[in-house]
Structures are given as C-alpha cells and as structure tokens.
N, C-alpha and C positions, 0 to 999 in steps of 0.2 A: 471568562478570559477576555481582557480587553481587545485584542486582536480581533476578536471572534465577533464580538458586538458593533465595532466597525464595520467589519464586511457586512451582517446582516442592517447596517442602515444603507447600505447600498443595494438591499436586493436581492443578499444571496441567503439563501433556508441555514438553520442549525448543519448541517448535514454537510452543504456545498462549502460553508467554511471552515468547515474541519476537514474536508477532505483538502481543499486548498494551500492550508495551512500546513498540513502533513505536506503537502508535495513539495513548497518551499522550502519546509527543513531538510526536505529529503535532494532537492537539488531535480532529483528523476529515480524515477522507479518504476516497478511491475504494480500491476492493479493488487497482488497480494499483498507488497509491501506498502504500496500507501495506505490499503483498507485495515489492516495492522498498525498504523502511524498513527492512523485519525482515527480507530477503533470504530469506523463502520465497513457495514458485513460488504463482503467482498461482490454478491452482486450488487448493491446500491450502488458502492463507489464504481464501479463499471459507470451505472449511468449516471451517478452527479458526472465524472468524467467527460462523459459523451457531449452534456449539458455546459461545461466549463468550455470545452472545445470549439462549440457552438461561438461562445462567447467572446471569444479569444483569448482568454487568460490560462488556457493551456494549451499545448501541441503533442506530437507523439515523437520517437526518438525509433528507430529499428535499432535492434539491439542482437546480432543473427538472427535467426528462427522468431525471436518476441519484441513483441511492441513495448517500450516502456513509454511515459507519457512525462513531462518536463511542464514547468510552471513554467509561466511568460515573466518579462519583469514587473512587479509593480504595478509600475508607471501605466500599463496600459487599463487598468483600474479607474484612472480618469477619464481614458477614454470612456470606458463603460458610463461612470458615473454622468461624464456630456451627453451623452445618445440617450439615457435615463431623462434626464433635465429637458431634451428636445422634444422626447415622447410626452412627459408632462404639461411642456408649453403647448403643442400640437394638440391634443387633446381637451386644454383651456379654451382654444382660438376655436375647437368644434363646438365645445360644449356652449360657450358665449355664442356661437350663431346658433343653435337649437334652443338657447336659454327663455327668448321669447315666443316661442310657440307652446314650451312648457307652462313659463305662465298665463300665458291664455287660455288653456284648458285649466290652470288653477281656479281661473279667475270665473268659469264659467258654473264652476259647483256656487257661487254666489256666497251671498252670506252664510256663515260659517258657526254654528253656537258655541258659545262657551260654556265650559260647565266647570262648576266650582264643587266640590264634597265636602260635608262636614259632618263630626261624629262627637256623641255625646251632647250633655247640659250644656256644656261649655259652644258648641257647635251650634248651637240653637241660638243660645245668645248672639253667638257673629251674623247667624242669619236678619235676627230682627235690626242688630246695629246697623245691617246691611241695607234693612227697608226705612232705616231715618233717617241714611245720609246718601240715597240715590239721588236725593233732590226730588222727587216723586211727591206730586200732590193729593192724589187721588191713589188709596189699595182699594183691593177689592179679595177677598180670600172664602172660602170653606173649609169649616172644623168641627173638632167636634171638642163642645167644650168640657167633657165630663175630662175624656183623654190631659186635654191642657191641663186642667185643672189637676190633675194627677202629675204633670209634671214640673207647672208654676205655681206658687203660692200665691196667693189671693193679691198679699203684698207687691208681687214681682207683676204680677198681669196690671193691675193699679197702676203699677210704676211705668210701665210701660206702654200704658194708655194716655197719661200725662206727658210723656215724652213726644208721643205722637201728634198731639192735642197740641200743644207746646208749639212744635215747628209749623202749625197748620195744616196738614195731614189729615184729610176726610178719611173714610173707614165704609165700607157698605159689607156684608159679611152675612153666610149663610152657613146656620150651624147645626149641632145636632145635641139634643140633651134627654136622658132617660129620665129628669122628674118634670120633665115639661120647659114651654118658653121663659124665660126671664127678664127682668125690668135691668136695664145696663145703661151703662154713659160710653160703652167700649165703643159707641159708632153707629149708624143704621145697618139693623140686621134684620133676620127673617128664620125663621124657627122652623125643623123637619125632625118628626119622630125618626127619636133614634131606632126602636125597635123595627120601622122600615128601612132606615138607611143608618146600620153602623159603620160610621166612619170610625177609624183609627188614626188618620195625617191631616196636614194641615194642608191648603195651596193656598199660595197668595199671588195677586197679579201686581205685579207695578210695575210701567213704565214695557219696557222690553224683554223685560225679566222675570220667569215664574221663580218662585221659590215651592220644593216639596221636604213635605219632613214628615217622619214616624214620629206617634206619640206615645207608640205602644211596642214595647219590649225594646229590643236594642234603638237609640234613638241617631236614627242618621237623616242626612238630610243635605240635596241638592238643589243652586242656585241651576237656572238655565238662561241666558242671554241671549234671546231671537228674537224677532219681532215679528215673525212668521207664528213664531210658539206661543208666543205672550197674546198677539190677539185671535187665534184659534181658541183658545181655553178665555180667552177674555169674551167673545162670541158663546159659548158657551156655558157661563157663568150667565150672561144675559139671558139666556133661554130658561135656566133655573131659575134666577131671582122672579123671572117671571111664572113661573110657575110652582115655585112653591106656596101661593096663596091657594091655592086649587088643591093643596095638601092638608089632609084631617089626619 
C-alpha cells in the first residue's frame, strides 16, 4: 500500500502504519476497533498507540467509562518528519567533532595489507602478469619445480621466462626437484632435495609484495601487499639462499 510505505520513510514500523492508517479511516475508535481496522492483534495496537501518543500523531477522546484514541491531522507529520531531520543534523554536527579522533586511531594500526585471491590456471597466470608489470626489477621466489612443471608446460615456463628476460627482470630462486639440480636460463638458482623438503607452492618476493600459490590439488593463490611482509620473508629467503650450499 502506498500509504503505508510513505509513513515507514518517515520512521514509522510496518505495524504503527497500519495502525495509523486504520485510525484515520476510522476518524476515532476503541483499541478493538482499530486493532480490527489495521488487522493487528489488539494488545500490539495498545502499544503502537501508546508509541503514536508519544509522538503526537494521536490523542485520546473519553467516551463515558472508555478511552477511544483519535488521529491528529496530518499535518503534524511534518512536524515529526522536522524534529527527524534535526536529530539527523545534530548527530552529523557530533559525529563530524568525534570524526578525528576516530581517524587517529585508524591511522595508528599503520599500514594496512592488501590482499588480493586468485583461483585456478587462469588465476596463476594473473599472478605472474602480476610480477611483469609491478615494474619490479629484482624477484626472488621458492618452488618446487616438479609441482610447476605439473602445472606449466615446458612451453608456457619458456614463455614466461622470455617475458621476464624481455623487461629486464633478474630471477634468484631456490627450488626443489626429486631427479636432482638442473642446467636452466630460468635465472640464478640453487637446488634442495626434494625428499628433505617437499615443497607443494610457490612464494615469490617482489617489491612489497609476496605472492603464494598451491601447485598441488586445488590451485589457489594469494597476492599480499606489505612491506613489513615482503621484507620479513625477503630476510628470510636470504638466510636460506645462504644456506642451502651446506645442503647434500
């Protein structure tokens, strides 16, 4: 009912418009007869009543021995809706003077990471498009390349090595392979028995940015954007490259 949706953009529940509503067709009436009118149950409409009273868009009428209750005109509906609008402005004018104190405590959790999710073949490739147009000169990653290779075709790592090559793009890379190290153009790397460390994902560092990704079973994989995060794992990337010489 159009009636009815008006008053509730003013404020008033499903319930207090329909009681409303009944009372103005009814002119005045007993709580039976309006909770009849507006078809809610007769103690509700008591208290929408009480609530509308409040308000001033109703009053009461003695009737001998019974209260009947009488709609106000209208017009006092605006009123309602001004004192609405007042409370709104008042409320702006507090929340604008608490607004800066709010963001100073935003502002004190400091930087903030972003994280990006990606799912599937398709998902992997946005990650790597991801690491040839960060403007990033220098990756640095751990993988394991049996995994990759399971997931890239010989062709597609290739093509992707050339791309990298291409933009100038150095590579340093610490991997893991169950038939042993291999002879590569993929970049400076450094070789760890897989059967000591089976890796399954990838991580790669650049810039501010880790990137993580499964190569095994479902393939998902997350960008992270910190610079907190990126040289923790970059700090410890150095601690491994250095240390996987000392690995038989």
């Amino acid at each position: 009912m159009a009636l009815e949706i008006e008053l509730k953009k003013l404020g008033f529940s499903d319930k207090e418009a329909k009681v409303y509503l009944a009372l103005l067709e009814l002119g005045e009436g007993a709580v039976q007869d309006i909770a009849q009118k507006s078809g809610v149950n007769r103690a509700t409409t008591y208290v929408v009543l009480e609530k509308l009273m409040k308000q001033g868009v109703v009053s009461t009428v003695e009737k001998g021995k019974k209260t009947h209750f009488a709609a106000e005109n209208p017009r006092v509906l605006l009123q309602l809706f001004r004192v609405q609008e007042k409370e709104v402005e008042e409320k702006e004018s507090e929340f604008q003077k608490a607004l800066p104190e709010l963001e100073a405590l935003f502002n004190l959790a400091g930087e903030k990471p972003k994280v990006r999710y990606f799912e599937g073949k398709e998902g992997l490739y946005a990650m790597q498009e991801d690491f040839l147009t960060s403007g990033e000169k220098n990756i640095i990653s751990i993988y394991s390349a049996d995994e990759l290779a399971n997931v890239f075709s010989e062709k597609e790592r290739k093509d992707y090595a050339q791309k990298r090559e291409k933009l100038g793009i150095s590579a340093r890379s610490i991997y893991t392979r169950t038939s042993g190290p291999w002879t590569t153009s993929f970049g400076e790397q450094k070789y760890l028995p897989k059967v000591k460390f089976p890796l399954s994902s990838d991580i790669t560092i650049y810039g501010n940015r880790v990137a993580m990704a499964t190569l095994k079973g479902k393939l998902i994989g997350v960008i992270i954007e910190s610079k907190e995060i990126s040289d923790t794992l970059r700090l410890i990337f150095e601690l491994s490259w250095k240390g996987a010489d000392t690995i038989k």
